[in-house]
C-alpha positions as CSV (number, residue, x, y, z in Angstrom):
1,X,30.2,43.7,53.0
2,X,32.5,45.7,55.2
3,X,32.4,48.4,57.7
4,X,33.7,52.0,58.0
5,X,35.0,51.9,62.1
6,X,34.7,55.5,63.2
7,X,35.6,56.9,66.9
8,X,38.4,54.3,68.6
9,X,41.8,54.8,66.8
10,X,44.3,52.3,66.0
11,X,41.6,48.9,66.1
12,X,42.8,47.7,63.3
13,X,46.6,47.5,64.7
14,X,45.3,45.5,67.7
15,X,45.7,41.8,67.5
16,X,42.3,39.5,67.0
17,X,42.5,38.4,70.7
18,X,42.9,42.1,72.2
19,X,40.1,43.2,69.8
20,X,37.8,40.2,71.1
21,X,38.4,41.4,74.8
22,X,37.3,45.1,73.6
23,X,34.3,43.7,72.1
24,X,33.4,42.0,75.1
25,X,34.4,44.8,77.8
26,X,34.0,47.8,75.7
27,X,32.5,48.5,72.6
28,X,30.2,45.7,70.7
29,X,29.9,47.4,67.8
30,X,33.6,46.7,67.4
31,X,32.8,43.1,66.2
32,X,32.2,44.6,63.0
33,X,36.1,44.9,62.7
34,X,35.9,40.8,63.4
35,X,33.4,40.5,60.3
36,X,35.8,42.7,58.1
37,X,38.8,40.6,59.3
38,X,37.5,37.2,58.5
39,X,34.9,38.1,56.3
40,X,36.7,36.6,53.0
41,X,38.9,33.8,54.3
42,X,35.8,32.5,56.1
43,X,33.6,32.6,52.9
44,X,37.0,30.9,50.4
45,X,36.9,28.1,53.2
46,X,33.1,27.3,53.6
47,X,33.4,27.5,49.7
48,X,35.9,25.1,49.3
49,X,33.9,22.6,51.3
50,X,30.7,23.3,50.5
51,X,31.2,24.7,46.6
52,X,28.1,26.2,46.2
53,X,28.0,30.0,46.8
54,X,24.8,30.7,48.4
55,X,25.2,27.9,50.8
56,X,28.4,29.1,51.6
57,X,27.4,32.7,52.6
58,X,24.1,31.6,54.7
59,X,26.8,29.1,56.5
60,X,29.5,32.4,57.1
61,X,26.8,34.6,58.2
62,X,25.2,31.8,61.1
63,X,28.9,31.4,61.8
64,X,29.3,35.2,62.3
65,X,25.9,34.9,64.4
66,X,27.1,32.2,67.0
67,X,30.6,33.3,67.4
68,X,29.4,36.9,68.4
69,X,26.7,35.2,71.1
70,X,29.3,32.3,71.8
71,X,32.1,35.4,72.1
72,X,32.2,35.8,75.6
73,X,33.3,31.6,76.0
74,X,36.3,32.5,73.8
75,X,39.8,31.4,75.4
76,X,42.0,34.8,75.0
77,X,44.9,32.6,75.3
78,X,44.1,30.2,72.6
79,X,44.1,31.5,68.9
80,X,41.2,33.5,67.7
81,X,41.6,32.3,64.5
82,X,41.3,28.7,65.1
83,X,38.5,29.4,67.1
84,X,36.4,30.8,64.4
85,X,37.4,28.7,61.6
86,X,36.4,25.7,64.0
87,X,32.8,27.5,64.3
88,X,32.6,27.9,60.2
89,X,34.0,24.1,60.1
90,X,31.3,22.6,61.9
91,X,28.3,25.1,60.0
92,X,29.7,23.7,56.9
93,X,29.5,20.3,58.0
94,X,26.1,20.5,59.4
95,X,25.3,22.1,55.8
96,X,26.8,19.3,53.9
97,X,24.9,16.8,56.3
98,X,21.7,18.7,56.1
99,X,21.7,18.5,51.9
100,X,23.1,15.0,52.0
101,X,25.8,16.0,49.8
102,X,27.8,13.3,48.3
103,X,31.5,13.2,48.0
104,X,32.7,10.5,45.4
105,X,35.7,9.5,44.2
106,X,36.5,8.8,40.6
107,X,36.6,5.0,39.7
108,X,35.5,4.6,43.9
109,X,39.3,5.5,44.6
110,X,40.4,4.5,48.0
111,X,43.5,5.0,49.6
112,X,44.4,1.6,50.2
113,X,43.8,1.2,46.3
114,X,46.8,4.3,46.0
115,X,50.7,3.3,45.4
116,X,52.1,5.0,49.1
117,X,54.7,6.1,46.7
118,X,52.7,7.6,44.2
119,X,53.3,11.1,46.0
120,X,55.1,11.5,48.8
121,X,55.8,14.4,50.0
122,X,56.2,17.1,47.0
123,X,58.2,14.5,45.3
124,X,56.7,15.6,41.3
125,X,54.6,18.4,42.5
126,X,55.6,21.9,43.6
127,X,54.0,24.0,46.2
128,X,52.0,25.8,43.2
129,X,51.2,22.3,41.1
130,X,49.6,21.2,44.8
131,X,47.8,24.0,45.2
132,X,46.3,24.2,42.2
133,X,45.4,20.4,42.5
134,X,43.8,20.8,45.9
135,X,41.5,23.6,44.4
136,X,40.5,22.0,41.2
137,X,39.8,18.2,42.9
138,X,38.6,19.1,46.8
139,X,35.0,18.6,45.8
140,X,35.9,14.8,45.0
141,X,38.0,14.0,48.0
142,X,36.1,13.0,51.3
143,X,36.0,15.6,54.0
144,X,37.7,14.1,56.8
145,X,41.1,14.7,53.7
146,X,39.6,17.9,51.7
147,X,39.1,19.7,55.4
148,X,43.1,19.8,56.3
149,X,43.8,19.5,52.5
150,X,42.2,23.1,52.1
151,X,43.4,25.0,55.5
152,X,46.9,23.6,54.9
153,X,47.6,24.5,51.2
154,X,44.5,27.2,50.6
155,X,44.6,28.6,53.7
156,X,48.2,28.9,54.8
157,X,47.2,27.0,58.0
158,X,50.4,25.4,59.8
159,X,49.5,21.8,61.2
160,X,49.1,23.2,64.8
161,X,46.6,25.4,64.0
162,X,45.0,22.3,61.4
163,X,44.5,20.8,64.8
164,X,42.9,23.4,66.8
165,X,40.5,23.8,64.2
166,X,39.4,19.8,63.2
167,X,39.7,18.9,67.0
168,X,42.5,16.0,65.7
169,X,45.9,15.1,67.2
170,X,48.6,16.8,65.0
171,X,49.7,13.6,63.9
172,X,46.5,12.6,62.4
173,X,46.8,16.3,60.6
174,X,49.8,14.9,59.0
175,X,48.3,11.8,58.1
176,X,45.2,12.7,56.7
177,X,47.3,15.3,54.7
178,X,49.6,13.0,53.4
179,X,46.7,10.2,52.6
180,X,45.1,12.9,50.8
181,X,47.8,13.9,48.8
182,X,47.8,10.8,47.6
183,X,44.6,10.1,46.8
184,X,44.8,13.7,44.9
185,X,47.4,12.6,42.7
186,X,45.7,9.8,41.5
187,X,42.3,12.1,40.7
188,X,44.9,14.8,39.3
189,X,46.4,12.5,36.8
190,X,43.1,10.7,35.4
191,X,41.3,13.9,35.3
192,X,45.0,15.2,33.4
193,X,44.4,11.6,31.1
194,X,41.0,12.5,30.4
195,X,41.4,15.9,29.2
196,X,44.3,15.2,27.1
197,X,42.3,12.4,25.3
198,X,39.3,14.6,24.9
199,X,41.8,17.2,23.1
200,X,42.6,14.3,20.6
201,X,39.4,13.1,19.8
């Protein structure tokens, strides 16, 4: 869903945080430039956590809800995108919790049960090989690796911003990222075992 803005000239040039001050100040009906901004990147990330479409959008569109009530807390000197993403985060969480969703691993991987080695860095992988990975196996890592896992190589997120968003030290970002990758190789390379097995048989 998006919205025609008519009247004000040049709010879509403004940045998110000078568009959040005229929302607050000026004009409310200007939030529906926020919606139109974050509309889709909001919905691919409750998506990728969540992986049910119609959970998804009823978790985006409470997100929407409190951030617009919640708008006048914002920080205009933090990073309106964080900010948001942070409010989506915890909806999708609360979804997750409130379904009792469960998050397995194949074979009750762990990562103490991965070889450190067995990926580090983008040693084997490219950037397009990882994120394809992340996308087809997020729905089998657990959260507290899928969360930075998808704003990092789905979202374009850089580690600082990882932070703002999960409420964790950078370092844990980098951790949890790098334990995840990991743990992702290993569910990439059975799952790449079984289908190539299932193509013989």
């Amino acid at each position: 869903m998006y919205y025609h803005l008519g009247g004000m000239e040049g709010v879509a040039n403004l940045t998110d945080e000078e568009l959040v001050h005229l929302v607050c100040t000026k004009d409310q009906e200007l939030y529906r430039e926020v919606v139109h901004r974050y509309q889709d990147k909001l919905m691919r990330y409750a998506t990728y956590l969540i992986r049910d479409d119609a959970r998804a959008t009823d978790v985006v569109q409470e997100a929407f809800i409190k951030a617009f009530i919640n708008l006048r807390s914002f920080n205009p000197k933090k990073k309106f995108s964080s900010w948001i993403y942070r409010i989506v985060h915890n909806e999708a969480i609360n979804n997750i919790k409130k379904h009792k969703r469960e998050m397995p691993l194949e074979g009750d991987i762990s990562v103490e049960q991965v070889a450190v080695g067995s990926l580090d860095e983008e040693e084997g992988f490219d950037k397009r090989q990882l994120k394809k990975m992340v996308a087809s196996c997020l729905d089998r890592l657990p959260l507290i690796y899928s969360s930075p896992l998808a704003l990092f190589y789905l979202e374009g997120k850089p580690y600082e911003e990882i932070s703002d968003v999960l409420r964790i030290p950078i370092g844990t970002v980098g951790t949890r990222i790098s334990r995840g990758k990991r743990l992702l190789a290993t569910i990439w390379t059975r799952s790449e075992f079984a289908s190539y097995y299932s193509l013989r048989s």
